[in-house]
C-alpha positions in Angstrom: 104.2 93.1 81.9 105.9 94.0 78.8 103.5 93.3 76.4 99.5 95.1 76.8 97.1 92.6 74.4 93.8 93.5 73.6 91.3 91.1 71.8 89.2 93.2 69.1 86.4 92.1 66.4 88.2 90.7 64.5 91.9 90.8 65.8 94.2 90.7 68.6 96.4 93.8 69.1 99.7 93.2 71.2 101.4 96.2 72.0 105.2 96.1 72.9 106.0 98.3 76.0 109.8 98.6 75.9 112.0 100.3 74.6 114.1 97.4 73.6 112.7 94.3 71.9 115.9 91.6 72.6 117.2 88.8 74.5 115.5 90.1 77.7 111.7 90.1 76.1 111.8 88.8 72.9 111.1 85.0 73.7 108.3 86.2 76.0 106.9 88.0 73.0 107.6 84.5 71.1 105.5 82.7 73.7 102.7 85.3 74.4 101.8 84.5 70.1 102.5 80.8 70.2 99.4 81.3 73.6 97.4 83.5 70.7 97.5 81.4 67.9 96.5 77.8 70.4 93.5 79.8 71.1 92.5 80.3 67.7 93.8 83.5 67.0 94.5 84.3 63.2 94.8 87.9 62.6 97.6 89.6 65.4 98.8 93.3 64.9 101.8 93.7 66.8 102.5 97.6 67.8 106.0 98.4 67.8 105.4 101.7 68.1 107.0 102.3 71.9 110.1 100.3 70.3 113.4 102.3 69.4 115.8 99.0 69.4 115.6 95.4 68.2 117.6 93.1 67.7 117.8 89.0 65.9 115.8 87.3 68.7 113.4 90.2 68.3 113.1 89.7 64.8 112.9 86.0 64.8 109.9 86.5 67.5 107.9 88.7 64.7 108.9 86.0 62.1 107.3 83.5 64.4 103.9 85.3 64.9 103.9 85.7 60.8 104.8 82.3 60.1 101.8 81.1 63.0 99.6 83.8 61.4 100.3 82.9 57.6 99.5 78.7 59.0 96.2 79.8 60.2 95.3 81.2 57.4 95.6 84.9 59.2 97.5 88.3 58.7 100.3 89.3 60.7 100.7 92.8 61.0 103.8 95.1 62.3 102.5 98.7 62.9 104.5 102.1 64.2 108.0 100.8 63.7 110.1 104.0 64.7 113.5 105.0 62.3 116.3 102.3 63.8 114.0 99.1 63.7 112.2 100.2 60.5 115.9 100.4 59.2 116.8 96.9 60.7 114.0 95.2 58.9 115.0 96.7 55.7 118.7 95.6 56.0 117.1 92.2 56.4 114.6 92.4 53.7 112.0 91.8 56.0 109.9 94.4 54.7 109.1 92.5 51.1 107.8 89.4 53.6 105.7 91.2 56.6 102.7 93.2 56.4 103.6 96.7 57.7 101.7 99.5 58.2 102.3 103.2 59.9 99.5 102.8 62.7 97.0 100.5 64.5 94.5 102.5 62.9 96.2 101.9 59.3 96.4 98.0 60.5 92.3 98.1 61.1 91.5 99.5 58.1 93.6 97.1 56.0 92.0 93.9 58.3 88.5 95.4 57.0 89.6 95.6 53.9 90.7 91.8 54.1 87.4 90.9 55.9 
């Protein structure tokens, strides 16, 4: 499996581990949160931090788990992005419209903070 998620106190963490979020794995990812958020989740961190590419499906399937998060009145949060995908979602502007942090840890602090 691509993707490792863990259900925590008060999130769900889904870890990416690939290389390469695209075409290949990107509509799983898109499914795996559509599953989350039907089960009442609200509050997903997605950790990119195994990630060195991604491409447009890959970044429409993170738009899809902020929009489902944002509609459940949740957080979305992206955490570790390395260099070349932190750079992709700056060229897009993504960065002023998703929740980003540097670490899971970073990510739990802020949902406690929220809490």
């Amino acid at each position: 499996m691509t993707f490792e998620i863990l259900n925590k106190e008060n999130y769900t963490l889904v870890a990416v581990n690939a290389e390469r979020l695209d075409t290949n794995n990107a509509p799983d990812l898109k499914s795996e949160l559509v599953v989350l958020n039907n089960n009442g989740i609200k509050n997903i961190v997605l950790d990119l931090s195994k990630v060195s590419y991604c491409d447009s499906s890959g970044l429409r399937a993170v738009l899809v788990g902020n929009r489902l998060c944002e509609d459940a009145i949740g957080i979305f949060i992206l955490s570790g992005l390395q260099p070349d995908v932190e750079n992709l979602i700056k060229i897009s502007m993504l960065h002023t419209v998703l929740v980003i942090t540097r670490t899971v840890e970073e990510a739990e602090e802020l949902l406690k903070k929220k809490k």
